[in-house]
Legacy VTK file of the C-alpha trace (Angstrom):
# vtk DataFile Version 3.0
C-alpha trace
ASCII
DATASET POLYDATA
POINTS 409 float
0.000 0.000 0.000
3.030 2.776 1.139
4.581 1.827 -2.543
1.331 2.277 -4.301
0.936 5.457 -2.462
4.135 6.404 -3.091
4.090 6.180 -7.263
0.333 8.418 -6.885
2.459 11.128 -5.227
5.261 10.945 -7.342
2.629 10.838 -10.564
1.675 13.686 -9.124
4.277 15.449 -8.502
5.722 14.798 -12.358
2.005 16.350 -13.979
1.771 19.287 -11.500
3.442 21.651 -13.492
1.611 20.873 -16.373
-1.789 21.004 -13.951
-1.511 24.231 -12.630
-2.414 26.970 -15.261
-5.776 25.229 -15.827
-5.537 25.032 -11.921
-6.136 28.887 -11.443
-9.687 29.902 -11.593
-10.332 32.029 -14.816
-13.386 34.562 -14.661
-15.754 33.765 -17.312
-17.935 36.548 -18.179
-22.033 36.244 -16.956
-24.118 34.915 -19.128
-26.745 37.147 -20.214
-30.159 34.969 -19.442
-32.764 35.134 -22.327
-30.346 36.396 -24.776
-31.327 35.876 -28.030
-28.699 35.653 -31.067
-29.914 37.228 -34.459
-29.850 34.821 -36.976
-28.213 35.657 -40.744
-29.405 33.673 -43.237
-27.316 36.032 -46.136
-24.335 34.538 -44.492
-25.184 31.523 -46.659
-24.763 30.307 -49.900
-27.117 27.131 -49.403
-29.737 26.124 -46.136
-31.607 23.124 -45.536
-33.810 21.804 -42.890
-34.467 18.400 -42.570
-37.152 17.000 -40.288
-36.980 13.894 -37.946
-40.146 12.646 -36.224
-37.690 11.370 -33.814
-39.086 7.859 -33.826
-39.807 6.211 -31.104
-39.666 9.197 -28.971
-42.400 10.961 -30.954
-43.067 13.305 -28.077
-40.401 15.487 -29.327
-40.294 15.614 -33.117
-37.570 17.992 -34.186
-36.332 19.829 -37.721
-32.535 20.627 -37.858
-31.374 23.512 -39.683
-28.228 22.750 -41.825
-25.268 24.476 -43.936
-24.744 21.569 -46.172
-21.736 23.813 -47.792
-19.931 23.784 -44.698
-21.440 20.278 -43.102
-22.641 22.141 -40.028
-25.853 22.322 -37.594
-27.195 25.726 -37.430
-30.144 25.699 -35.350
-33.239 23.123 -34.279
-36.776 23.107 -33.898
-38.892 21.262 -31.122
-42.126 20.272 -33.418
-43.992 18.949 -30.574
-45.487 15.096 -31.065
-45.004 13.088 -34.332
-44.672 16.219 -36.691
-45.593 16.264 -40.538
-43.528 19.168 -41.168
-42.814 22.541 -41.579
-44.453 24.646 -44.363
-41.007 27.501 -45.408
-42.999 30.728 -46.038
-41.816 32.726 -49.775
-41.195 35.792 -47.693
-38.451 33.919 -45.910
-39.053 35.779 -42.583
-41.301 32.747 -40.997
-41.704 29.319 -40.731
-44.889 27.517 -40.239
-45.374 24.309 -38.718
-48.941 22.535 -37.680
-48.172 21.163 -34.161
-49.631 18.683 -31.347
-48.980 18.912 -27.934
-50.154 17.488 -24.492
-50.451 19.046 -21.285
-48.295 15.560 -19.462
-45.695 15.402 -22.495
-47.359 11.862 -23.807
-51.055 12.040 -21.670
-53.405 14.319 -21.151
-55.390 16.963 -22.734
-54.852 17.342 -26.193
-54.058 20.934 -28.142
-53.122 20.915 -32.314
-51.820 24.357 -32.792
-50.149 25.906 -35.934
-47.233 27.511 -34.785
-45.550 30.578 -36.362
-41.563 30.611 -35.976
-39.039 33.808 -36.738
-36.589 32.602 -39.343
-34.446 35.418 -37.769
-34.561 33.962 -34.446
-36.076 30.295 -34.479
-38.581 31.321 -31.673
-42.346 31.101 -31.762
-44.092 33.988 -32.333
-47.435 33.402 -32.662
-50.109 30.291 -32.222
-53.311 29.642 -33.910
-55.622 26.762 -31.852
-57.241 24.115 -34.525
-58.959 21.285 -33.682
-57.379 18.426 -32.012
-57.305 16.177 -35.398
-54.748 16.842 -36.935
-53.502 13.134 -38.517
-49.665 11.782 -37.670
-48.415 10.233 -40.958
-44.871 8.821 -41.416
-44.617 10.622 -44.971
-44.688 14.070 -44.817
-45.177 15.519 -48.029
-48.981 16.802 -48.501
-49.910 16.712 -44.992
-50.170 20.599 -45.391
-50.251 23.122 -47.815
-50.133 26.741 -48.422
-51.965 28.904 -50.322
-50.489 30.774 -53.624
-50.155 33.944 -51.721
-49.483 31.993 -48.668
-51.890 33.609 -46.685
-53.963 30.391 -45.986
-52.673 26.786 -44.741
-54.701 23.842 -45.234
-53.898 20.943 -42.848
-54.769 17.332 -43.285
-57.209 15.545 -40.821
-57.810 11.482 -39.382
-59.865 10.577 -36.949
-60.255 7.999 -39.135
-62.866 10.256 -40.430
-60.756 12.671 -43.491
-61.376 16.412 -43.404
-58.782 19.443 -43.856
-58.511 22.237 -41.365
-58.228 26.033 -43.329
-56.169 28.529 -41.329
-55.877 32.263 -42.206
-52.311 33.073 -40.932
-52.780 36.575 -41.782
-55.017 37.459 -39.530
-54.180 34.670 -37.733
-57.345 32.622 -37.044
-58.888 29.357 -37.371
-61.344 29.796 -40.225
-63.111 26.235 -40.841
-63.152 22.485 -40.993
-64.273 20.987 -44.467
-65.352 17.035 -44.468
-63.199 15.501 -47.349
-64.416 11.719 -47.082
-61.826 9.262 -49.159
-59.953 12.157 -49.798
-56.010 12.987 -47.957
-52.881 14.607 -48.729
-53.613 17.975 -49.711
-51.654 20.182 -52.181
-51.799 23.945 -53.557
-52.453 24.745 -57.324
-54.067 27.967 -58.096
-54.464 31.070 -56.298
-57.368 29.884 -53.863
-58.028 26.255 -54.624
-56.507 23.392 -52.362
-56.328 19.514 -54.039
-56.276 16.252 -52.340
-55.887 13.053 -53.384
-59.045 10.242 -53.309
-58.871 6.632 -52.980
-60.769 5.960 -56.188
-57.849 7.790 -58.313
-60.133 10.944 -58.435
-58.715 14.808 -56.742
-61.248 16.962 -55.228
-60.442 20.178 -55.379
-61.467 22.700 -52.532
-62.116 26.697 -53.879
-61.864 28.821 -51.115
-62.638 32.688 -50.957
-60.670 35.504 -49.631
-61.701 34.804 -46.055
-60.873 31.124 -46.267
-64.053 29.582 -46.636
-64.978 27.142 -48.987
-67.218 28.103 -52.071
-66.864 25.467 -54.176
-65.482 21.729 -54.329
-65.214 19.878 -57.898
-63.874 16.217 -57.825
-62.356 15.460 -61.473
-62.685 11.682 -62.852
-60.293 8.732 -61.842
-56.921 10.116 -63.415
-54.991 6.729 -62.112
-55.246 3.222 -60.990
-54.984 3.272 -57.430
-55.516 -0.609 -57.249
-52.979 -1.717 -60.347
-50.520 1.115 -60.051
-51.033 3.953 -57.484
-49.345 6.812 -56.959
-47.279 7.406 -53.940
-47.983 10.975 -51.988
-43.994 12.520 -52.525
-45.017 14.913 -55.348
-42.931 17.834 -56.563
-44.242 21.125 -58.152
-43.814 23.409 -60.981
-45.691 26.078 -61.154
-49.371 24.589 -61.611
-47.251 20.991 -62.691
-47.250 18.422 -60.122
-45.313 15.659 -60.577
-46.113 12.359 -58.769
-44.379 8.596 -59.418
-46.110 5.344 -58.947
-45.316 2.457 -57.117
-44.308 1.033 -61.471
-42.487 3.911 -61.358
-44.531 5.714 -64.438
-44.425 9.733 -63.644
-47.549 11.637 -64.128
-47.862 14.871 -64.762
-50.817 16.817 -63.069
-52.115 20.139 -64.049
-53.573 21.948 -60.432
-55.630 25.398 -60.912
-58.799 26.654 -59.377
-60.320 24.664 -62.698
-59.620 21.429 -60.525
-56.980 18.908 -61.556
-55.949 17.023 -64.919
-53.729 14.654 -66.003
-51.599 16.220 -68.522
-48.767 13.551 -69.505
-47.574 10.367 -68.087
-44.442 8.668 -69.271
-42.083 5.507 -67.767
-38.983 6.375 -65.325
-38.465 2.688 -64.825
-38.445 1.018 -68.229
-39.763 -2.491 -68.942
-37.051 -3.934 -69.405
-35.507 -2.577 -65.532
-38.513 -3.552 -64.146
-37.368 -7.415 -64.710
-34.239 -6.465 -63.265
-36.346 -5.539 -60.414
-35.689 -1.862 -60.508
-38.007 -0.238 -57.842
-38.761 3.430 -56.479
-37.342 4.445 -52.727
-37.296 5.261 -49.825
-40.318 7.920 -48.653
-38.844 10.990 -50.353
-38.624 9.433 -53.848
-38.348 12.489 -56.231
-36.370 15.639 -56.374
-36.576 18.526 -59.150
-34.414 20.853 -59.995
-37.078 23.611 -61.376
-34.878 25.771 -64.218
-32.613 22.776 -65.692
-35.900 20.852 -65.887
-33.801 17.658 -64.385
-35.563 15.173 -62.416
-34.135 13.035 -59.868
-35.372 9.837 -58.809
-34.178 7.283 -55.730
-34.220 3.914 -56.878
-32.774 0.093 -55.771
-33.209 -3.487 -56.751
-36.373 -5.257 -55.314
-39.451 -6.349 -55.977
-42.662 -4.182 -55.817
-43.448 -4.645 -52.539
-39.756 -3.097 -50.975
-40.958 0.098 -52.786
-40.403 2.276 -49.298
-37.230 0.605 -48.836
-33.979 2.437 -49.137
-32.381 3.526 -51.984
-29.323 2.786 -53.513
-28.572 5.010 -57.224
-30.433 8.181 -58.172
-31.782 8.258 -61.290
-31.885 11.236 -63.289
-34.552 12.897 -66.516
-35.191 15.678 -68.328
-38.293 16.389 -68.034
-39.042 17.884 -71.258
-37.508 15.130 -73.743
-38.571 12.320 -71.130
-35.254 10.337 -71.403
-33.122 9.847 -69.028
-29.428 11.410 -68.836
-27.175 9.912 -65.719
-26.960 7.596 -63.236
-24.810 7.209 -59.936
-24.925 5.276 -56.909
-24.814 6.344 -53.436
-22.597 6.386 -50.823
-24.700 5.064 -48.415
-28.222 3.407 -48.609
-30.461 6.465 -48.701
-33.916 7.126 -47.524
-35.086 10.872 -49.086
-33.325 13.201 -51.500
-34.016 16.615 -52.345
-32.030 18.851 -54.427
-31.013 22.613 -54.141
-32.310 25.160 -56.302
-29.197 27.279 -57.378
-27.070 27.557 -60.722
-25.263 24.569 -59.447
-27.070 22.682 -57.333
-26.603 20.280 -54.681
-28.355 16.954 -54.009
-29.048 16.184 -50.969
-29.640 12.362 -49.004
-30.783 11.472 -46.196
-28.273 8.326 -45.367
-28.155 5.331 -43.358
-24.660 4.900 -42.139
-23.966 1.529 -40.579
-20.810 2.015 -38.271
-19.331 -1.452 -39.138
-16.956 -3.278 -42.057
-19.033 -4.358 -45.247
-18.557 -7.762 -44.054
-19.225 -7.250 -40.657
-22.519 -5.827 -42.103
-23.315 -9.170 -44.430
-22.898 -11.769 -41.424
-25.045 -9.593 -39.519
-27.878 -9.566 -42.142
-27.749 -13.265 -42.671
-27.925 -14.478 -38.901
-29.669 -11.899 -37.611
-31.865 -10.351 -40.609
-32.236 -6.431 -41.146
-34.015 -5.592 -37.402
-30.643 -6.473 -36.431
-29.196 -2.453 -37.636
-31.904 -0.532 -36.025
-29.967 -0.789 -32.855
-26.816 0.346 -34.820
-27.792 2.364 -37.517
-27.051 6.403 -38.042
-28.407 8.581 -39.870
-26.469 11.531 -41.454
-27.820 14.154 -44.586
-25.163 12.890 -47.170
-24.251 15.779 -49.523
-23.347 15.135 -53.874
-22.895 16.956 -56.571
-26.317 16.897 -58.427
-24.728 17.344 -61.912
-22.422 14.087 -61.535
-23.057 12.755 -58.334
-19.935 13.099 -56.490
-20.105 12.501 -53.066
-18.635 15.605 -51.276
-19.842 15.559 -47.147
-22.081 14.488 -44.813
-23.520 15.849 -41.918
-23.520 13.003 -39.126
-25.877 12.101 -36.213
-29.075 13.088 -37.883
-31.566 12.397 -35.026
-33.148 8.711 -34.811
-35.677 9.075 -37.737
-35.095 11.946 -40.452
-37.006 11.538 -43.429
-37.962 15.298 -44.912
-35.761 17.299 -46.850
-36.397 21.031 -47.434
-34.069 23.442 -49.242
-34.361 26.700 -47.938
LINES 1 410
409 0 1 2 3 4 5 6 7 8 9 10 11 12 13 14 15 16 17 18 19 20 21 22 23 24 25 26 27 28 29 30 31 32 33 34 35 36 37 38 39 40 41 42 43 44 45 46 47 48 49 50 51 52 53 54 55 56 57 58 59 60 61 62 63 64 65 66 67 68 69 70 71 72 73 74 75 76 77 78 79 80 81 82 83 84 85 86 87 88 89 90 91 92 93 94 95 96 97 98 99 100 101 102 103 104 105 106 107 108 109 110 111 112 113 114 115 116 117 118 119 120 121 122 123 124 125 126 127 128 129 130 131 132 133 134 135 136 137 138 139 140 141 142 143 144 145 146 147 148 149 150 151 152 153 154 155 156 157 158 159 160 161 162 163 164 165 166 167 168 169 170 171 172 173 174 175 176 177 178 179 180 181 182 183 184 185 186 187 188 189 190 191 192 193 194 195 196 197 198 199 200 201 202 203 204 205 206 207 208 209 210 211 212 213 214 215 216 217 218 219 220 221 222 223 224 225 226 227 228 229 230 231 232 233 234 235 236 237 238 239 240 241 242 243 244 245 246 247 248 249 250 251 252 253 254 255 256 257 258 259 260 261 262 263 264 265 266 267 268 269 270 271 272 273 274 275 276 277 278 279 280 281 282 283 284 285 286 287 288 289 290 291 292 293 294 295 296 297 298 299 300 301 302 303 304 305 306 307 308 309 310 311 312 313 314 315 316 317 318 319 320 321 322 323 324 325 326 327 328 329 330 331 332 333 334 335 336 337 338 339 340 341 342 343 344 345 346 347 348 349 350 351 352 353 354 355 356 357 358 359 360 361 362 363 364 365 366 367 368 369 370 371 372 373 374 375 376 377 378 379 380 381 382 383 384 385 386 387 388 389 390 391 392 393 394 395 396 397 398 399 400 401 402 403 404 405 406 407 408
């Protein structure tokens, strides 16, 4: 024991010189409590948030703020339980986000709000109480909408009956509820019209006035075949043009207007002939556009129908307006959502799922213990390319425990 004591001391005595600066007490200015720090957003070339519902602790849903130039976090969101996103206003000044919350965290009473966030600052700056229905979806896209002017929201409904809540965030009221029976996923088209999708293959289309208030609703024929080939709900948008793939992977093309909704075009992403190879959409994020080079990206793998929500593996990628399709690259990592920035050269942008083990390591794993086995290890981090060749260039790591939204901002 005296020789063991004897080697602490002299351990001791041999660090103590290199101890004692960080030994003297330094003052460290006071914190200034409720501080808020300005936030720049000119600073940046590129911004994107992407939004995690944080599964299985849904209590807390989050969106992290990104510089995917630099590969840093910027800022976070607390979205309250199992969110379906944020709507990014034009003006750039807010953010909008339709929110649940419960007075004991996970019990108790109920309150669906629609909250109104500073893009300056990141705090809440206003609330507008809707009724408690608002419906928790895993895929995000078309759970809300906003107007043309983006003065109204309209916010999708389950209880398991379907109806859409109408929002004036101008003035900032609750205007109405509207029934919309075998009708979910809403979308904007036209100055005051709102369009959701029906299970028969049909759209009804909701025309609202300048209060919010619906005048009118028009439901156009059965524009696909939601029993052969449906369409999945991750649309993209130009202009009036929506753009929506099914599960085949045949694009549509959609016209939206306060006339109600046609189908314009349709044409094959995923030929025949890859189709035998087994050549499948992805993921829940499955297309990306990239609005003035009229390029089309698509997140694709090799399975059979079925594995259609399943990761991706290669992006796929079109031009839109001689339907044939340019490039191909494969991903660093198997991918779950993609979205692509909006700038003269553009970024694409995945949401990956990194696997912190050798390739091998990964194959033994899959074989005894099947794919539950990588839940328990699995990461996910927004993987960064180059959307004109695909050249993998960053990633941002530690991505929250279920991130599947991407928004350029």
């Amino acid at each position: 024991m005296k020789r063991f004591a004897f080697r602490v001391a002299a351990t001791l005595a041999m660090v103590a010189p290199f101890l004692a600066p960080s030994a003297v007490a330094a003052d460290l200015p006071e914190d200034v409590m409720g501080e808020i720090v300005q936030f720049d957003r000119s600073a940046y070339e590129r911004l994107v948030w992407v939004t995690d519902m944080n599964s299985p602790y849904q209590a807390h849903s989050r969106a992290y703020l990104l510089d995917p130039d630099e590969g840093r976090y910027l800022g976070m969101l607390d979205l309250g339980y199992w969110t379906t996103g944020m709507q990014l206003m034009p003006s750039g000044d807010r953010i909008i986000a339709p929110e649940t919350h419960f007075s004991r965290t996970t019990r108790g009473t109920r309150t669906d709000v629609v909250v109104s966030y500073d893009a300056a600052t990141l705090q809440a700056v206003s609330e507008i109480e809707i009724p408690p229905k608002r419906a928790s979806t895993v895929k995000m896209q078309g759970a809300s909408a906003l107007s043309e002017d983006a003065r109204f929201l309209a916010q999708i409904n389950f209880t398991p009956a379907n109806s859409v809540t109408i929002v004036d965030l101008v003035s900032g009221a609750f205007v109405a509820e509207t029934d919309t029976p075998g009708c979910a996923n809403v979308y904007g088209g036209g100055v005051r019209s709102f369009h959701l999708i029906c299970g028969d293959g049909s759209f009804l289309t909701l025309k609202i006035d300048d209060t919010g208030a619906v005048i009118g609703r028009q439901r156009s024929a059965s524009l696909f075949d939601p029993f052969t080939d449906p369409i999945t709900i991750s649309g993209v948008r130009q202009g009036n043009t929506w753009y929506f793939v099914t599960l085949a992977g045949l694009l549509h093309e959609f016209e939206m207007s306060e006339a109600g909704v046609s189908l314009t075009n349709s044409w094959p992403l995923i030929s025949d002939d890859a189709r035998r190879d087994e050549w499948s959409i992805s993921g829940f994020q499955h297309l990306a556009l990239h609005k003035t080079s009229g390029q089309l990206y698509l997140l694709t793998h090799q399975g059979p129908p079925e594995t259609f929500e399943d990761p991706g593996t290669h992006v796929w990628v079109f031009d839109v307006a001689s339907h044939e399709k340019i490039d191909s690259f494969e991903l660093a990592e198997r991918t779950l959502s993609i979205a692509v920035s909006q700038d003269v050269d553009p970024l694409l942008y995945a949401i990956g799922a990194h696997i912190p083990m050798p390739f091998l390591a990964q194959v033994w794993v899959y074989f005894t213990q099947g794919e539950a086995a990588f839940l328990d290890v699995v990461k996910f981090g927004l993987d960064v390319y180059q959307a004109e060749d695909g050249e993998y260039l960053r990633s941002i790591e530690n991505l929250g425990h279920l991130p599947t939204y991407i928004q350029p901002w």
